[in-house]
C-alpha positions in Angstrom: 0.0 0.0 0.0 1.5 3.6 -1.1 2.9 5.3 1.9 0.4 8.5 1.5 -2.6 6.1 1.5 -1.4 4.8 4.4 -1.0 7.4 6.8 -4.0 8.9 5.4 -5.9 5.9 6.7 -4.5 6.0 10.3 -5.3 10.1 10.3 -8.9 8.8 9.1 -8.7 5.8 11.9 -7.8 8.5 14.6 -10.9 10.7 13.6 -13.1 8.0 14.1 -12.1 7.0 17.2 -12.1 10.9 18.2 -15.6 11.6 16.5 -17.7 8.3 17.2 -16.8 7.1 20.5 -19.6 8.3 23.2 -21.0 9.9 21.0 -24.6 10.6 23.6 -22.3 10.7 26.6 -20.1 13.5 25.1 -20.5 16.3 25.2 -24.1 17.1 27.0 -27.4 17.8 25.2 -27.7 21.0 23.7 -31.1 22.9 23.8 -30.5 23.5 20.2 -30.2 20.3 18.9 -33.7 20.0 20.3 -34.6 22.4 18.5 -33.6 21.2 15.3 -34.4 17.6 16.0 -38.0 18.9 16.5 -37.8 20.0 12.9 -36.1 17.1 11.7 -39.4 14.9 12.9 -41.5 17.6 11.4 -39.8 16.3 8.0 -39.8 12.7 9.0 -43.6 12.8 9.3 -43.6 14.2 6.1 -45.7 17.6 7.3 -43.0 19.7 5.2 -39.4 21.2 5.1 -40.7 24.6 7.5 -42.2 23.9 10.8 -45.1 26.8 11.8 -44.2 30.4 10.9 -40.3 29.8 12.3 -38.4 31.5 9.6 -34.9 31.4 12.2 -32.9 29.7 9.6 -33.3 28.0 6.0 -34.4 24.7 6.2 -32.3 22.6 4.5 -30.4 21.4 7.3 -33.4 19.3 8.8 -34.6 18.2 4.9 -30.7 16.8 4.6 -31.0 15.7 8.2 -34.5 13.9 8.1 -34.0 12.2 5.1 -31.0 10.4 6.3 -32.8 9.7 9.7 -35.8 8.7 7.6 -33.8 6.2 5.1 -32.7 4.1 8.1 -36.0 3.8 9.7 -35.5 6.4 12.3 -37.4 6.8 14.6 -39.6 3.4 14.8 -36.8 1.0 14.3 -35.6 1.6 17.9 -39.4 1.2 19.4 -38.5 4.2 21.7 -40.2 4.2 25.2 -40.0 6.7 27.8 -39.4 4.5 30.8 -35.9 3.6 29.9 -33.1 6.3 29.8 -31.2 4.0 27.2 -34.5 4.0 24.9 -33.8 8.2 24.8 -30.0 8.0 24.8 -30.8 5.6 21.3 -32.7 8.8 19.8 -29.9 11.1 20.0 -27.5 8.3 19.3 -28.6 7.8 15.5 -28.2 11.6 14.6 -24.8 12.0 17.5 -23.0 9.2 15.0 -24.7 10.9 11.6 -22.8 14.1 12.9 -19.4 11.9 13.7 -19.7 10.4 10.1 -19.5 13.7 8.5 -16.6 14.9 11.0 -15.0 11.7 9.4 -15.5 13.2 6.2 -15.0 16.5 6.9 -11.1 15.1 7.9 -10.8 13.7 4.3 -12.1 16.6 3.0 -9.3 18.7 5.2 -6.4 16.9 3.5 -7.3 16.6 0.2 -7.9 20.8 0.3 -4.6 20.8 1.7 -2.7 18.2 -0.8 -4.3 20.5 -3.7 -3.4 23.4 -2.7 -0.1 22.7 -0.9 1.6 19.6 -0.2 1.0 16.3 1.5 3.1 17.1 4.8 0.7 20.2 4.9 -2.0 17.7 4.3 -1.3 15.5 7.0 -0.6 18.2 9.2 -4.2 19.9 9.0 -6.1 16.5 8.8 -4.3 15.7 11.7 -5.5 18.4 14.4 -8.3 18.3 13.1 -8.9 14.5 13.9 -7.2 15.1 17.7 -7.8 18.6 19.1 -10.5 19.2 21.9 -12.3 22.1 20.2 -13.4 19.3 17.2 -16.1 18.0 19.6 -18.0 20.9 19.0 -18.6 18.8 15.8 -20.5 15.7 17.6 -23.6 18.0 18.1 -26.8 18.3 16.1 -26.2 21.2 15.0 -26.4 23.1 11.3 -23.3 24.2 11.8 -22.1 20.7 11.9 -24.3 19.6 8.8 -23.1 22.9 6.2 -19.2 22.0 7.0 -19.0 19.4 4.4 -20.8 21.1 2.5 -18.5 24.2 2.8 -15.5 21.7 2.3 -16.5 20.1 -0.3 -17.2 24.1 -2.5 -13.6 24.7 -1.6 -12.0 21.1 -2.8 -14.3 21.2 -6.2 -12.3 24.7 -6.9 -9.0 24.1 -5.8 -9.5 20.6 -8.3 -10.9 22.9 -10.9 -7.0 24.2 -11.4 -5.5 22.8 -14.3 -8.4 20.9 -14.8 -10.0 20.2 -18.6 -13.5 19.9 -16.4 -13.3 23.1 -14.6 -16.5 24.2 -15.9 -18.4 20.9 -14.2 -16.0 21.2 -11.1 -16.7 25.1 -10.9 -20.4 24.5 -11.2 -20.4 22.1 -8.2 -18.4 24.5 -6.3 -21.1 27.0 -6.5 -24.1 24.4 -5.4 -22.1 23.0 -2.5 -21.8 26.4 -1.3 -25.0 27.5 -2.2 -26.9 24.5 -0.2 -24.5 25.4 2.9 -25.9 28.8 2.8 -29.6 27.2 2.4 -28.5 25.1 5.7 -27.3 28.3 7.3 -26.7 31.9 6.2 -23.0 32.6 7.7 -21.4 30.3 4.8 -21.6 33.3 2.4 -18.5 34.4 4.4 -17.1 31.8 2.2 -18.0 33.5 -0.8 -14.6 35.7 -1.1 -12.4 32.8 -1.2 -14.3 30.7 -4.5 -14.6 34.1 -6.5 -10.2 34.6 -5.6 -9.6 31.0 -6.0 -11.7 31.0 -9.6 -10.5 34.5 -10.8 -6.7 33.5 -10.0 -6.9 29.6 -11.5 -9.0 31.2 -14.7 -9.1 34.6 -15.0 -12.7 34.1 -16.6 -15.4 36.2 -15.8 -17.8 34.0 -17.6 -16.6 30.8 -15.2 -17.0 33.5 -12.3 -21.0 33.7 -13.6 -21.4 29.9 -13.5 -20.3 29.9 -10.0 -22.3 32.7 -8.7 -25.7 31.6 -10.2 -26.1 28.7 -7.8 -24.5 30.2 -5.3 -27.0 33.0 -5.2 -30.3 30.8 -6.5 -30.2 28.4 -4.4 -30.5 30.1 -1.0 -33.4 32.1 -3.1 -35.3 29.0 -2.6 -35.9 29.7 1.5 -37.7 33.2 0.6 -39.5 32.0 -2.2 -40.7 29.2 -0.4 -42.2 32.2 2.6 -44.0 34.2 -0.3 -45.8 31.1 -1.8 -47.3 29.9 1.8 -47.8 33.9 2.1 -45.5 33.8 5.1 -42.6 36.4 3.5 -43.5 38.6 6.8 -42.9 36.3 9.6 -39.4 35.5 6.8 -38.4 39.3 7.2 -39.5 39.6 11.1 -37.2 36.4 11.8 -34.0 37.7 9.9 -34.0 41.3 11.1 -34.4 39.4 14.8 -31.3 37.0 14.2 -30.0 39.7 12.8 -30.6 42.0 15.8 -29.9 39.5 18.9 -27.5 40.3 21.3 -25.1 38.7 23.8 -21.5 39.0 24.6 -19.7 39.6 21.5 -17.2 38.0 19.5 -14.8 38.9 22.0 -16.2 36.6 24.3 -16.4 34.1 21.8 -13.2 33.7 21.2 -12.0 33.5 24.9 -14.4 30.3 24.8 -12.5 28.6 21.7 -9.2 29.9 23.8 -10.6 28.2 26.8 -12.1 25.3 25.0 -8.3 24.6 22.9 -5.5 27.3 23.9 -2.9 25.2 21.9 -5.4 25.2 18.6 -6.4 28.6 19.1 -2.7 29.8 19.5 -1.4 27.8 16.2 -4.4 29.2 14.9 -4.2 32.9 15.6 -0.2 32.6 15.1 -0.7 31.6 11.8 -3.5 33.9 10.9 -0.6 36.4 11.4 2.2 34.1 9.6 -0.5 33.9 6.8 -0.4 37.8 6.4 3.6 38.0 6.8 3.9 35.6 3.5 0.9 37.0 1.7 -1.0 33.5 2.2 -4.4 35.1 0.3 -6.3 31.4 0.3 -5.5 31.3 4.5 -7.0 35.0 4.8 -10.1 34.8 2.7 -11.0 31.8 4.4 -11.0 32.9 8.1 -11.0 36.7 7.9 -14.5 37.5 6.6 -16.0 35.3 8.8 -14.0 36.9 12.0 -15.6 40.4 10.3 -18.8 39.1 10.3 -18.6 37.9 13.9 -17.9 41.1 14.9 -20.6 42.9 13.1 -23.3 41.0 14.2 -24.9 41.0 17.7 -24.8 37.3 18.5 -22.6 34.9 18.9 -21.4 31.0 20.3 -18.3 29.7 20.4 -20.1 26.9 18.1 -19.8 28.8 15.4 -16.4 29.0 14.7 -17.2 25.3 13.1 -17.2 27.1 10.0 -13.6 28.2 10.0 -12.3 25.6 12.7 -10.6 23.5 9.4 -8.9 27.1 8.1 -7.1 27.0 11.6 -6.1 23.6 11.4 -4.7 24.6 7.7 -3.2 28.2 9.0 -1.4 25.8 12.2 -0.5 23.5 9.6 1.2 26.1 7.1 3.4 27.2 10.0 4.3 24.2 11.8 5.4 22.6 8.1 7.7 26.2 7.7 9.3 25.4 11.6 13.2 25.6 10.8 13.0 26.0 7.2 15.7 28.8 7.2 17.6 26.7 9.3 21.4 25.8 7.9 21.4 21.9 9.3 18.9 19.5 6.8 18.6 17.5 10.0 16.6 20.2 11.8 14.2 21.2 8.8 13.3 18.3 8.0 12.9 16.9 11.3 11.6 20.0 13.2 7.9 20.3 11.8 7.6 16.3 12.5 8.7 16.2 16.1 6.7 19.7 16.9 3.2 18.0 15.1 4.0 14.8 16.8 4.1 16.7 20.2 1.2 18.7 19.7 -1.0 15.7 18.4 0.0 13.8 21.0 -1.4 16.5 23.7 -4.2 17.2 21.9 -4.8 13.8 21.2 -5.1 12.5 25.4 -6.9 15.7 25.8 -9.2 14.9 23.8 -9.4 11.3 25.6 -10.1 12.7 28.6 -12.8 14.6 27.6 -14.9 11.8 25.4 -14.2 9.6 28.1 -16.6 11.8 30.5 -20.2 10.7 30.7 -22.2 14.4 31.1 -25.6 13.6 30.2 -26.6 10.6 32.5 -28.3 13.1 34.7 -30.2 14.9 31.6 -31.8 11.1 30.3 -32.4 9.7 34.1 -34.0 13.0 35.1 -36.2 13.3 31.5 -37.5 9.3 32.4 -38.1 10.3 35.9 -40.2 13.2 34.3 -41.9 11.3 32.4 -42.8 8.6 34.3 -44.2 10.5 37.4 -46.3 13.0 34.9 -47.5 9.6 33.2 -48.5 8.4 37.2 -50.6 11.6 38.0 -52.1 12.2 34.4 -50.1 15.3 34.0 -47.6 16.8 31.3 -43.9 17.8 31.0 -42.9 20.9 30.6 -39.4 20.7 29.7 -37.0 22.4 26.9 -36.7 21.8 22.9 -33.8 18.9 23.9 -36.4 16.5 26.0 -40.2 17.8 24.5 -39.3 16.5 20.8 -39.4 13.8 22.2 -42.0 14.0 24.6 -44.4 15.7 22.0 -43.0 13.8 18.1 -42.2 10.6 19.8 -43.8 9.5 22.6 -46.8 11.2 21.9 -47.6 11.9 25.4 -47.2 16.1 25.0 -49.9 18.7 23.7 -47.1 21.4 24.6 -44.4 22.4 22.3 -41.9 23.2 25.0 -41.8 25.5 28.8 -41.7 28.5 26.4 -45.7 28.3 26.1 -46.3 29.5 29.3 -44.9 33.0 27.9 -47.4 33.2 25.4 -50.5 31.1 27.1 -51.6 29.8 30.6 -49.8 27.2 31.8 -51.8 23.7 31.8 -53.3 23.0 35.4 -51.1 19.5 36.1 -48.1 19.6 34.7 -44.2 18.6 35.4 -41.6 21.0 35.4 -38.2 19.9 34.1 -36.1 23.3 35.5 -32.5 22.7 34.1 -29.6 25.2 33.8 -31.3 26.3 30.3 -34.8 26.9 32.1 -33.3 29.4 33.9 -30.7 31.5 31.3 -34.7 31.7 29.6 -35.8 33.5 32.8 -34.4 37.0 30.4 -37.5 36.4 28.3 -40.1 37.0 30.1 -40.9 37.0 34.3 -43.7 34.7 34.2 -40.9 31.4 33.9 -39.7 32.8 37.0 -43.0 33.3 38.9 -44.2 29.6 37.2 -40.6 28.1 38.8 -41.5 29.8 42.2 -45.1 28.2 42.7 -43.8 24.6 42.0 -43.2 22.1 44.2 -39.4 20.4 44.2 -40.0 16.9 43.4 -36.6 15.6 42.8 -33.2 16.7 41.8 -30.2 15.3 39.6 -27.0 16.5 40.4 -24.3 16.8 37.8 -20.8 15.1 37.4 -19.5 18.3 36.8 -19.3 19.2 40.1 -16.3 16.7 40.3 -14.1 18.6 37.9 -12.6 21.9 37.9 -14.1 23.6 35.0 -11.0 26.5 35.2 -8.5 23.6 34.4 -7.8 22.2 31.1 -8.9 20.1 29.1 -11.9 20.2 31.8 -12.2 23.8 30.8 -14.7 22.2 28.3 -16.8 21.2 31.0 -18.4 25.0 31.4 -19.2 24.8 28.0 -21.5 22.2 28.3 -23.8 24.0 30.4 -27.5 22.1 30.4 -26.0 19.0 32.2 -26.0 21.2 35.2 -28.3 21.0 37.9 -32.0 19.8 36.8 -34.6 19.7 39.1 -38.2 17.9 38.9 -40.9 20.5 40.1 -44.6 19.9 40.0 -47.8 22.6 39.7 -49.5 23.1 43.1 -52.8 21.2 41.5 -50.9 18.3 39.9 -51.9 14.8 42.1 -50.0 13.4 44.6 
């Protein structure tokens, strides 16, 4: 077997030990990938790609999503039930190993950009971290920042193949759609946008190849609004963009003390050869990370998820300048031997980091404490009110939910008997509106499960991850003053 192949398979053996093992135990269930798994079974059931008058994001993240999930025979196959916290962990398992699947690919993806447009040490280099590092298992979530990656990847490999190529036209072309369905999943990847116009101007110097890469790149997303104005819903479309648009938190300033926290050594390598990238005019490093960091700091709101998007442009910046490590040097020993010995070093750390991370179970409290729910709203003949991660499957699965989610009770009374499932998440959603807090203080506390957190210091790494996996904090069972004992 060629040498090449061969260490690519090991790089690709690493990842998916790194991306698929404990997958539902690591890291904790995210009240987003409720929310999108909501809409996933809305596509499942086959009631449409939009759910309600929710015009957040484009859909095509829970079409590409649910039609997977579907294909296998998701969700029936695995007979859920809700008296056994292994029958929900097997719900978010399915879609947890879809996401580690494309992190897999995303790997490949990685080092064949690289091999293109550099070399294979480079290659190997950025495939590398980004099979090992800690801040890759932002990856195993449900996210649609997870799902437009490959896509993303695969618009950047289709141009840097089009060089040189007697199919660029085809390759071109497929450029533009890939990019143009990651912006349908998710409209951030038009940050990308500057880097396929370079790359395609500097390979071709074509303005008409240019035009075959912008039409799908710019048609395709038009298919989210012009899907709005045919179920005459283009208001609610505009009212949810202007309000992503307009949310607020901390800033990108914040966010990026959370990748530093999250990976120092990544986000160092990273930042270090941002700056190495500028020194030696690297243009295809720049374009690929710096309009995204622009567009971080213009808009209002951000999460230290989405850096997803440009995660694999560190790993290739990192890459770049570990590979140039004693290059000038006079000794051949040391340049070719420096750039080894410093990646083995760093994979290496990054690498038992990373072990000692996936090895952590975080969500045993969420699934024994959503059974327990359950179960003793089942008993008394009331309902849960929980957030978007349990009531999808409270509500699309086991069937036993009129309510959406705990957010109804800001909008309409609250049922008469009901559960309250009151995790860390319930209460960062006290900010929208003071009735959660006044429905919180007339319930009665029922039972409580701790988390495993507690037992780690959250201030030292790698378990600095640990206070980014906030929901599998303290959750407490409450129940309304009327519901039976």
């Amino acid at each position: 077997m060629p040498r090449k192949i061969l260490i690519l398979l090991l790089i690709l053996g690493v990842s998916s030990f790194t991306h698929l093992w404990n997958p539902v135990g690591f890291p904790e269930i995210f009240y987003d990938e409720g929310v999108y798994m909501q809409r996933t079974i809305h596509v499942i059931n086959g009631d449409g790609p939009q759910v309600a008058k929710f015009y957040d994001h484009p859909f095509f993240g829970q079409v590409f999503l649910g039609s997977i999930l579907y294909s296998v025979g998701y969700p029936d196959a695995l007979n859920p039930n809700g008296t056994d916290p292994e029958s929900l962990k097997s719900l978010y398992l399915i879609p947890r190993v879809l996401m580690g699947l494309l992190a897999i690919f995303d790997t490949f993806l990685i080092y064949k950009i690289a091999q293109k447009q550099y070399n294979s040490r480079i290659a190997v280099f950025a495939s590398l971290l980004f099979a090992v590092m800690p801040m890759t298992w932002i990856t195993r979530r449900i996210l649609l920042d997870s799902i437009l990656l490959p896509f993303v990847l695969l618009s950047i490999l289709f141009m840097v193949c089009s060089k040189n190529s007697t199919k660029k036209n085809w390759l071109v072309l497929f450029s533009g759609m890939f990019l143009g369905l990651a912006i349908l999943t998710k409209i951030p990847s038009f940050t990308m946008i500057p880097l396929v116009i370079y790359l395609a101007y500097s390979y071709h110097k074509d303005k008409r190849l240019l035009v075959l890469l912008l039409v799908p790149i710019l048609l395709i997303p038009m298919i989210w609004p012009a899907y709005s104005i045919i179920h005459d819903q283009f208001e609610y479309w505009k009212k949810d963009v202007l309000w992503q648009s307009q949310r607020q938190n901390s800033g990108i300033q914040n966010t990026a003390l959370s990748f530093g926290a999250i990976d120092p050594v990544l986000f160092g390598l990273g930042i270090t050869g941002v700056i190495y990238s500028v020194m030696r005019k690297n243009v295809f490093v720049l374009l690929w990370i710096l309009p995204f960091i622009v567009f971080l700091s213009l808009i209002g709101y951000t999460q230290y998820f989405h850096w997803m998007l440009v995660l694999p442009g560190f790993c290739v910046a990192a890459a770049v300048l570990i590979s140039d490590l004693g290059k000038n040097h006079t000794k051949e020993k040391i340049k070719q031997y420096a750039p080894i010995l410093s990646m083995t070093v760093i994979a290496s750390f990054g690498l038992v980091s990373t072990i000692l991370l996936l090895s952590l179970d975080v969500t045993a409290n969420q699934f024994e404490s959503a059974v327990f729910a359950a179960n003793y709203a089942s008993d008394h003949n009331g309902v849960v009110l929980a957030g978007p991660h349990h009531s999808w499957i409270y509500n699309g699965i086991l069937e036993m939910n009129l309510y959406q989610d705990y957010s109804v009770m800001l909008f309409d009374k609250a049922p008469s008997d009901y559960v309250l499932l009151a995790d860390p998440h319930f209460h960062l959603d006290s900010y929208r509106g003071d009735v959660l807090e006044q429905v919180y203080n007339s319930t009665t506390p029922i039972k409580s499960f701790t988390s495993m957190k507690s037992n780690y210091d959250v201030y030292q790494y790698p378990y600095s991850s640990l206070g980014y996996n906030y929901d599998a904090g303290l959750i407490e069972i409450r129940s309304s003053p009327d519901l039976a004992d």
